[in-house]
Every structure is written in structure tokens, then in C-alpha cells.
VOGUVEX-553402 format. One record per residue (C-alpha): x, y, z; residue number from 1. Coordinates in nm, 4 decimals, always signed. Layout:
X	Y	Z	NUM;
...
END
This chain:
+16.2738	+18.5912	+28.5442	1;
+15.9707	+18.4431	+28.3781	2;
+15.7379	+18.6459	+28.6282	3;
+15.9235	+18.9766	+28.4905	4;
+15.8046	+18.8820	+28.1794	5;
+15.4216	+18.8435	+28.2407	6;
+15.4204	+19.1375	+28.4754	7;
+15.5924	+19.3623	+28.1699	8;
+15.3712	+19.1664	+27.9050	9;
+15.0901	+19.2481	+28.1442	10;
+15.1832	+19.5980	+28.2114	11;
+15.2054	+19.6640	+27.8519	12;
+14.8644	+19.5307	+27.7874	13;
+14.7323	+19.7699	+28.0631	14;
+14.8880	+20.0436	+27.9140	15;
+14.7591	+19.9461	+27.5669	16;
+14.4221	+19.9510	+27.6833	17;
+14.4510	+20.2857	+27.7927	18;
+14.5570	+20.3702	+27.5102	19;
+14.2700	+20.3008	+27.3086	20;
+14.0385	+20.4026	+27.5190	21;
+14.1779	+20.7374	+27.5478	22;
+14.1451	+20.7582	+27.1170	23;
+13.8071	+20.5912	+27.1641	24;
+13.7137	+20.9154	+27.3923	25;
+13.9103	+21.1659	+27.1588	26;
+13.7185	+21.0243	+26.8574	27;
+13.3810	+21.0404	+27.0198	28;
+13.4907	+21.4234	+27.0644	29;
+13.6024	+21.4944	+26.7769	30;
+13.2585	+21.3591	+26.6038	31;
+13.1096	+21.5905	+26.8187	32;
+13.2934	+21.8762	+26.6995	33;
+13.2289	+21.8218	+26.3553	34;
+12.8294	+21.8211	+26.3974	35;
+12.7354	+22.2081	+26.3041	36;
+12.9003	+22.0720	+25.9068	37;
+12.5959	+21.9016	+25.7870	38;
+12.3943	+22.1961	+25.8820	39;
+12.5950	+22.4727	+25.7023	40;
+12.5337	+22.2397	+25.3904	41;
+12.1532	+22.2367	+25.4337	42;
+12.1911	+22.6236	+25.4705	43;
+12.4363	+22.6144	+25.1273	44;
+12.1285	+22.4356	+24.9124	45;
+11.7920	+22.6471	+25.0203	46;
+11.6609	+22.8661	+24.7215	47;
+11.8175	+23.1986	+24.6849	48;
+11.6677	+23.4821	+24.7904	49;
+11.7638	+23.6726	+24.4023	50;
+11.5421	+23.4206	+24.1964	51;
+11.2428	+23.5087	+24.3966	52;
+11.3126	+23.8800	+24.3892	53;
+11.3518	+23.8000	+23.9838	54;
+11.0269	+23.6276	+23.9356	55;
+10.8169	+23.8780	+24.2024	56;
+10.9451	+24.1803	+24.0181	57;
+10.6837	+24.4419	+23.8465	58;
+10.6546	+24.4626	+23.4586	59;
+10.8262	+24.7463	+23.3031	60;
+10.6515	+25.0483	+23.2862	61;
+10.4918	+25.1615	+23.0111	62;
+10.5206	+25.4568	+22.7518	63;
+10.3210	+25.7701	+22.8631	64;
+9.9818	+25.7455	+22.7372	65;
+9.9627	+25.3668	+22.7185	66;
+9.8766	+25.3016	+23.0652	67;
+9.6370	+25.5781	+23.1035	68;
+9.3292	+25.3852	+22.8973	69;
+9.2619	+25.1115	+23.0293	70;
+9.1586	+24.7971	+22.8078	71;
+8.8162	+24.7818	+22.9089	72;
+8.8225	+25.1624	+22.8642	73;
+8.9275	+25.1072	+22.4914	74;
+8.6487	+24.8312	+22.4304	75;
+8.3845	+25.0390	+22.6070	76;
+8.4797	+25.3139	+22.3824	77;
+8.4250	+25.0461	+22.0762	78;
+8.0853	+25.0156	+22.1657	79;
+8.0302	+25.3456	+22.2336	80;
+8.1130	+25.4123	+21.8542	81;
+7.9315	+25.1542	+21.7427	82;
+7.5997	+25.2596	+21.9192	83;
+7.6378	+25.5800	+21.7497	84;
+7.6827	+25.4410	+21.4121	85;
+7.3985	+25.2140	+21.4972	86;
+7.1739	+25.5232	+21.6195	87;
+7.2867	+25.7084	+21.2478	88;
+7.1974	+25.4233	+21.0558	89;
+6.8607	+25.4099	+21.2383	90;
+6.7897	+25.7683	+21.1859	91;
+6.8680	+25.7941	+20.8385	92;
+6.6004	+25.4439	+20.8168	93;
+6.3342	+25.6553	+20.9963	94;
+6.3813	+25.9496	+20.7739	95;
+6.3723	+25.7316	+20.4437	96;
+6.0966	+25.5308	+20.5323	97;
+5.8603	+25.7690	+20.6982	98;
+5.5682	+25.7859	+20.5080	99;
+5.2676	+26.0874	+20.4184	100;
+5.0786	+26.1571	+20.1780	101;
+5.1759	+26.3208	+19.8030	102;
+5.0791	+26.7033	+19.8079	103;
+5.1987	+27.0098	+19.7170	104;
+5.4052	+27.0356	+20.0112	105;
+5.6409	+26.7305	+19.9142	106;
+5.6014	+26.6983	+19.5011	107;
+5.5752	+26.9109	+19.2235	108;
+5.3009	+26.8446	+18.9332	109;
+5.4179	+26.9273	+18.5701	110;
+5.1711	+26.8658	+18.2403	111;
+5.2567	+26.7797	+17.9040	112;
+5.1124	+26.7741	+17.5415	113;
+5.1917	+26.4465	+17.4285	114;
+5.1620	+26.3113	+17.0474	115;
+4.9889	+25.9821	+17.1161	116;
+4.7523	+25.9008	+17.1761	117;
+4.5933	+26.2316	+17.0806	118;
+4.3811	+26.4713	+17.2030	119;
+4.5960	+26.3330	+17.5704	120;
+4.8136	+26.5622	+17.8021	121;
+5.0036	+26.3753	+18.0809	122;
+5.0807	+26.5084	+18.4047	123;
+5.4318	+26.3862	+18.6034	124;
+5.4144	+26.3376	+18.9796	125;
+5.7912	+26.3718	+19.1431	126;
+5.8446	+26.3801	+19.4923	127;
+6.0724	+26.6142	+19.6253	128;
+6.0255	+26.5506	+20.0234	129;
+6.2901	+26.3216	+20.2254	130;
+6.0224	+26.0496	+20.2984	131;
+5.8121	+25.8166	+20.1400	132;
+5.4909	+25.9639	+19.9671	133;
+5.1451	+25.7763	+19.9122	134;
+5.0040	+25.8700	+19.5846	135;
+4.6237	+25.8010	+19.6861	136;
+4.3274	+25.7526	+19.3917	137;
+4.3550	+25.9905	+19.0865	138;
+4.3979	+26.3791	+19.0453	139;
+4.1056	+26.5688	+19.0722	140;
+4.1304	+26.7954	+18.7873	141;
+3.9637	+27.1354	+18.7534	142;
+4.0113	+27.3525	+18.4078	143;
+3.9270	+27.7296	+18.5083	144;
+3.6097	+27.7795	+18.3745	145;
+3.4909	+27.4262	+18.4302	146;
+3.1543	+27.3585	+18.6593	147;
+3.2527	+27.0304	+18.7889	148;
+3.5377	+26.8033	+18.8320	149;
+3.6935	+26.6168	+18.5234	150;
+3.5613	+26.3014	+18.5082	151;
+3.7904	+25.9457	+18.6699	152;
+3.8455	+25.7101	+18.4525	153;
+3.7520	+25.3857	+18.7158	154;
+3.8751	+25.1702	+18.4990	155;
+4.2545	+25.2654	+18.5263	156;
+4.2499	+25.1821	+18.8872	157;
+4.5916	+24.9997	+18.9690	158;
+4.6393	+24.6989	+19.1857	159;
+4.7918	+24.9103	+19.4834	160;
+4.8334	+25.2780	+19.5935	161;
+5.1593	+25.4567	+19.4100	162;
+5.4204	+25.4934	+19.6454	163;
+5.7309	+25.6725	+19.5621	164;
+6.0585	+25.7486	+19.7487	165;
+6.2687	+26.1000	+19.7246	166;
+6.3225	+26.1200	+19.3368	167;
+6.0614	+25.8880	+19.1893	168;
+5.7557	+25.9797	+18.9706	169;
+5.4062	+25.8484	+18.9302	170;
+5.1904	+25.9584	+18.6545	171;
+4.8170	+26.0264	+18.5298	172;
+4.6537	+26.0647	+18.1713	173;
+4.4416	+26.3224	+18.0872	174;
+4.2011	+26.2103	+17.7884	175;
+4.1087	+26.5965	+17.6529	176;
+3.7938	+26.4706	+17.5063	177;
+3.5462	+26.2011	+17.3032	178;
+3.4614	+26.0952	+17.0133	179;
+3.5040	+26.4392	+16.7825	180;
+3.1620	+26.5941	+16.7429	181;
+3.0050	+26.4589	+17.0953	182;
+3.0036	+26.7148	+17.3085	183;
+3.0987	+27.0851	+17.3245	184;
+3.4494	+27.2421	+17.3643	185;
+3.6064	+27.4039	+17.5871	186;
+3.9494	+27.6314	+17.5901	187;
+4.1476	+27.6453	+17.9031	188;
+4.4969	+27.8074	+17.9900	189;
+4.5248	+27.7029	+18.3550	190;
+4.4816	+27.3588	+18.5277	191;
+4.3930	+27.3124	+18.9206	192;
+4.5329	+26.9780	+19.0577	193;
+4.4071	+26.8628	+19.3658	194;
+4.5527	+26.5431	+19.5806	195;
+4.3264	+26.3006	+19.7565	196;
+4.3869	+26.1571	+20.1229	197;
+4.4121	+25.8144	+20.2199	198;
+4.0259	+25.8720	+20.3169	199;
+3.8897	+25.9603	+19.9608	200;
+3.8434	+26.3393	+19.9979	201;
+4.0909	+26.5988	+19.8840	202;
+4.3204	+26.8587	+19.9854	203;
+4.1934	+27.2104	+20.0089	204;
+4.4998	+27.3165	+19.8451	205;
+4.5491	+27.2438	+19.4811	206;
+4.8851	+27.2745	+19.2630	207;
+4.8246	+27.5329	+18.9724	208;
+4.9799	+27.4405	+18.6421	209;
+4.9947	+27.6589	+18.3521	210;
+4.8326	+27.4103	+18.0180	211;
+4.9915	+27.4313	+17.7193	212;
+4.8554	+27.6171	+17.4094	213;
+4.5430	+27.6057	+17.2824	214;
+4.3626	+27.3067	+17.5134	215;
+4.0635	+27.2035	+17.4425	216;
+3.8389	+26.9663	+17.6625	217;
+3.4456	+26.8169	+17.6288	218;
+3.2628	+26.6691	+17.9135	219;
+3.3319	+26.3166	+17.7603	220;
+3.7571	+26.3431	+17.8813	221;
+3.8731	+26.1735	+18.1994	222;
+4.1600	+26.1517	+18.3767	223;
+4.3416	+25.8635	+18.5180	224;
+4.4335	+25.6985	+18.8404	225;
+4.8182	+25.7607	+18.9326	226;
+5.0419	+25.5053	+18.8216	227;
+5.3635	+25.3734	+18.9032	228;
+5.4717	+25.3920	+18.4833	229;
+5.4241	+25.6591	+18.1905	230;
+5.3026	+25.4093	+17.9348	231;
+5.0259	+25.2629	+18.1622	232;
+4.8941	+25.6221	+18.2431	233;
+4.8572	+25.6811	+17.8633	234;
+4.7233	+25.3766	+17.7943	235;
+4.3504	+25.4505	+17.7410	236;
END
């Protein structure tokens, strides 16, 4: 009776073993089965292909006309416009500053009767040209019916030539004559005015100026150098 018992106690072990050995094998199986999850949850976390369609995406297009001048277009066309201003400004420079001689072609001459000193006439100098004008030496003064040029008063020689811009005058005295009783008279209506070059010699033609009424002259009057103000041309 007792050897029933260990042969059933036995038995039962046996089949107890089995047992777990077949659920060890079914587990082993079943872990294997499960496997493919971790890899469907790597798959689940990778970046999603909309944000990088999102942040690869072209700008919105622009309004007509914007997109058809270029930026470096634009600046080129700043300098552009400021070369030309540059090339006016440097024009209008060259124009102003260009400089010739005073003549008849770019002044006018006008004479005067003035009340003091007297015996004096004084003759006004304007240019009228677009450039700058030299106003070389003294006029060289010839009173129809004269035999030789009216006398330059050296003395009145300024410190530098006259030069005048569009507008401005320059001016010369015209002492009529001596001491009263030194030297003969002479009545003249019209007035030859000649300009001198840079070199000392004058211009062939002279401006012709009508003299005001009843103007006497001697040999002993002189005329001035021009100068840059009325009171220093009447002076001596």
C-alpha cells in the first residue's frame, strides 16, 4: 500500500514536470510572437513627414510687380540716379567756373556823369556771360577825335586782376581833365572802350558808348585800372 503511494506521488511529480515544461515552451513562444511590438513603436515616434513638408515649403508669392525688380536692380538704379545728379552738379560747376576774358562778347560797358569828384565820368563793367570773366589792366579809352589813347593812371593798379561772376560789376574812373587852365579842351560825344588780354595788348574790337552832354577832356585826364568797388574807382 505504501508503494502505491510513492509510485502515485511519483507519477504526479512526472506529470508536474511536464507540465511546466510544456508552459516553459509555450512562454518562450509566445515571447516570440510578441517581437514585431517594439518595432511598430520605433515606427510610431520617427518625425512626420508634414513638419518637413511645412518648413521646406516656398514663400508666398508676391504681388505683381514686386518680384519683377530685383533688389540689386533697385540699388543699381539708386546709383544710377545718383551719378546723374552727380554729373548735373558737375556740369553746372564747369559752366560757373569756366573762366575768359571780359569783352564785348560777355559784358556790357555803360558811362556816367558823376557829381564828385568833378570834372569825373565813371564807366560800369557787368558781365552778362554764364562764366567767370577776368577784368585784365584798365580800359583803353579813345574819345573820337582824340590822337592817342587816354592816359592810365598806374597808380590805381589793384592788388589782383577783377574777376567777376554772371551779374557782378567792376568799375573804372575817368578823370576828364587837370588842373583848369593846363592844357587845351576837347568836346567829345562818343567814347571807344577797348578790353585788354591777359597778355597786355587789346582787343581789336572796342564797345562804343554814347558820352553824356557836353564832355570835355585835356591831355592831363586819365583813366583808371578796373576795380572790384565804385568808390575805389573814383577815388583819385
Amino acid at each position: 500500500m505504501r508503494t502505491n503511494r510513492i509510485r502515485t506521488t511519483a507519477l504526479a511529480a512526472t506529470a508536474l514536470v511536464a507540465a511546466l515544461s510544456l508552459t516553459a515552451c509555450g512562454g518562450n513562444e509566445g515571447t516570440k510572437s510578441a517581437g514585431p511590438a517594439p518595432a511598430a513603436t520605433t515606427e510610431s515616434t520617427a518625425p512626420q513627414t508634414p513638419q518637413t513638408s511645412e518648413t521646406t515649403a516656398p514663400p508666398a508669392e508676391a504681388p505683381a510687380g514686386t518680384a519683377s525688380t530685383p533688389a540689386q536692380g533697385k540699388h543699381a538704379g539708386g546709383n544710377g540716379d545718383k551719378g546723374t545728379h552727380s554729373g548735373t552738379e558737375t556740369a553746372t560747376q564747369a559752366s560757373s567756373t569756366a573762366r575768359t576774358t571780359c569783352t564785348t562778347a560777355n559784358t556790357t560797358v555803360t558811362v556816367t556823369k558823376v557829381t564828385r569828384p568833378i570834372n569825373h565820368l565813371l564807366l560800369t563793367l557787368k558781365n552778362t556771360g554764364a562764366g567767370l570773366c577776368d577784368a585784365y589792366y584798365a580800359p583803353h579809352l579813345g574819345f573820337d577825335g582824340a590822337q592817342s589813347v587816354f592816359p592810365i593812371l598806374k597808380d590805381s593798379k589793384p592788388q589782383a586782376v577783377v574777376t567777376l561772376a554772371p551779374g557782378e560789376e567792376a568799375y573804372a574812373g575817368i578823370g576828364l581833365s587837370g588842373e583848369p587852365g593846363q592844357g587845351r579842351l576837347y568836346k567829345s560825344k562818343n567814347l571807344s572802350v577797348f578790353f585788354a588780354k591777359k597778355n597786355g595788348s587789346t582787343y581789336d574790337t572796342p564797345a562804343k558808348l554814347k558820352l553824356p552832354a557836353e564832355t570835355y577832356w585835356d591831355d592831363n585826364g586819365f583813366v583808371t585800372y578796373w576795380q572790384s568797388d565804385r568808390a575805389n574807382a573814383l577815388m583819385y
